[in-house]
C-alpha positions as CSV (number, residue, x, y, z in Angstrom):
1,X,28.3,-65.1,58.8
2,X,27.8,-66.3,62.7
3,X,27.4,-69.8,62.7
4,X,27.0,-71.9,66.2
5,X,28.2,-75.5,64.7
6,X,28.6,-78.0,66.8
7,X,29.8,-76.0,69.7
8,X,27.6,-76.3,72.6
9,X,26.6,-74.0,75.6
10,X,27.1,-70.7,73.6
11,X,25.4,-68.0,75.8
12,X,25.0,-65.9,72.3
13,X,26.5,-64.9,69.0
14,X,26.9,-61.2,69.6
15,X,27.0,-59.0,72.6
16,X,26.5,-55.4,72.0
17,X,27.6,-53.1,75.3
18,X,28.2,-50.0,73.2
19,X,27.6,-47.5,70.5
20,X,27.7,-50.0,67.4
21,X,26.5,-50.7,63.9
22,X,25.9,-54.2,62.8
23,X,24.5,-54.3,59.5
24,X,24.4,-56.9,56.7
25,X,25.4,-60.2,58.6
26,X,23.7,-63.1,58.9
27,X,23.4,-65.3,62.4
28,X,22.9,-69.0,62.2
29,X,22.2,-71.8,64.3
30,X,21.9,-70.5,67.5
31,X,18.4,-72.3,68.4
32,X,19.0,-73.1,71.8
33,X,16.6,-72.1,74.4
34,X,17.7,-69.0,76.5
35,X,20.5,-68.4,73.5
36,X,19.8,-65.4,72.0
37,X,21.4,-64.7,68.7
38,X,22.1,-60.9,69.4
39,X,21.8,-59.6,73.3
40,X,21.5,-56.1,73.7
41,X,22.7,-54.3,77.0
42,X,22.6,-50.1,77.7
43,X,25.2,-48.2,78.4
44,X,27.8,-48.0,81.6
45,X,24.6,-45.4,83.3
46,X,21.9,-47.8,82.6
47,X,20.7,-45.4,79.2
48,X,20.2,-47.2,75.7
49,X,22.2,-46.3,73.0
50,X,21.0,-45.7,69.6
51,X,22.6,-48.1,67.6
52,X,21.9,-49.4,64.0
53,X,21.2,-52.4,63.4
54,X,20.4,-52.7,59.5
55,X,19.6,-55.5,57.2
56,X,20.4,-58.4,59.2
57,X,19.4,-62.3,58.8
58,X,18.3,-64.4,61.9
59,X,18.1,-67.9,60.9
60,X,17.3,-71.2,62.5
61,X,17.5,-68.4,65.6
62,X,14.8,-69.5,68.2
63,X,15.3,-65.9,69.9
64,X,17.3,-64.0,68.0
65,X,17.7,-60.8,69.9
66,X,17.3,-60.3,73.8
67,X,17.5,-57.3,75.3
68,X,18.6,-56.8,79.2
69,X,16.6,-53.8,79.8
70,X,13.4,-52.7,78.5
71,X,13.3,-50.3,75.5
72,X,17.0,-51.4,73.7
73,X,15.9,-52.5,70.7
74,X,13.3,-49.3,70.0
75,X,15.8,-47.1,70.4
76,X,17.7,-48.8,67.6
77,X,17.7,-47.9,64.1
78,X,16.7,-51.7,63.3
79,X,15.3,-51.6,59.7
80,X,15.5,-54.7,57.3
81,X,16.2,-57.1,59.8
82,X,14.6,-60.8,59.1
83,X,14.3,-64.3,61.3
84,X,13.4,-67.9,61.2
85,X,13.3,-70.0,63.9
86,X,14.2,-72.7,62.2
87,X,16.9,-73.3,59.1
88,X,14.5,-74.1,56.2
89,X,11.4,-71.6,57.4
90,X,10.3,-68.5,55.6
91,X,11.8,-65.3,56.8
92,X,9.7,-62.9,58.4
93,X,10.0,-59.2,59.5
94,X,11.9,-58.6,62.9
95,X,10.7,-56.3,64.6
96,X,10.6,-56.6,68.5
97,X,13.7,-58.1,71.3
98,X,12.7,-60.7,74.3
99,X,12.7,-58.3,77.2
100,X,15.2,-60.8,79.4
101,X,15.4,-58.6,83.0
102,X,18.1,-60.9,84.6
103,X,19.6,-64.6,83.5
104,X,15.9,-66.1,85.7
105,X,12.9,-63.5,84.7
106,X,12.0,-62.8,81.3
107,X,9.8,-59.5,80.8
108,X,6.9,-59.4,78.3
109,X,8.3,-59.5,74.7
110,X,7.2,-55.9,73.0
């Protein structure tokens, strides 16, 4: 488990700038605006990389995965994957990324 706490200004909980597989764990807390949970970034050439990312659990995440170029997260393998935007909602299905271009424009989410 990921858990924010009580520290404050965290940019995010995970920053994946690579070939990786994140499965299983569970993110918490990060509900700041602008803080995703889980940024996504391509590779050194600009390409997105194919990772999996499996059976994870967003909660009390207000974005829980940002991505810095458009098309990351469909080229993951991201089945199982649930969020809440708050601590006590229901879970629902993940299924897109905020589209974040640079730190000031956002891109339409997917």
């Amino acid at each position: 488990m990921i858990t924010r706490g009580g520290a404050t200004d965290v940019k995010y909980a995970v920053k994946v700038a690579g070939r990786f597989q994140l499965i299983g764990n569970r993110m918490q807390g990060f509900d700041e605006e602008n803080r995703p949970a889980l940024e996504l970034l391509p590779d050194t050439l600009g390409r997105p990389l194919p990772n999996l990312i499996r059976d994870n659990v967003f909660l009390g995440c207000k974005t829980p995965v940002v991505e810095r170029a458009s098309g990351l997260w469909k080229t993951c393998h991201t089945s199982g994957n649930l969020h809440s935007a708050t601590a006590d909602g229901p879970l629902q299905p993940l299924t897109s990324a905020q589209t974040v271009l640079s730190d000031d424009k956002k891109a339409a989410t997917p």
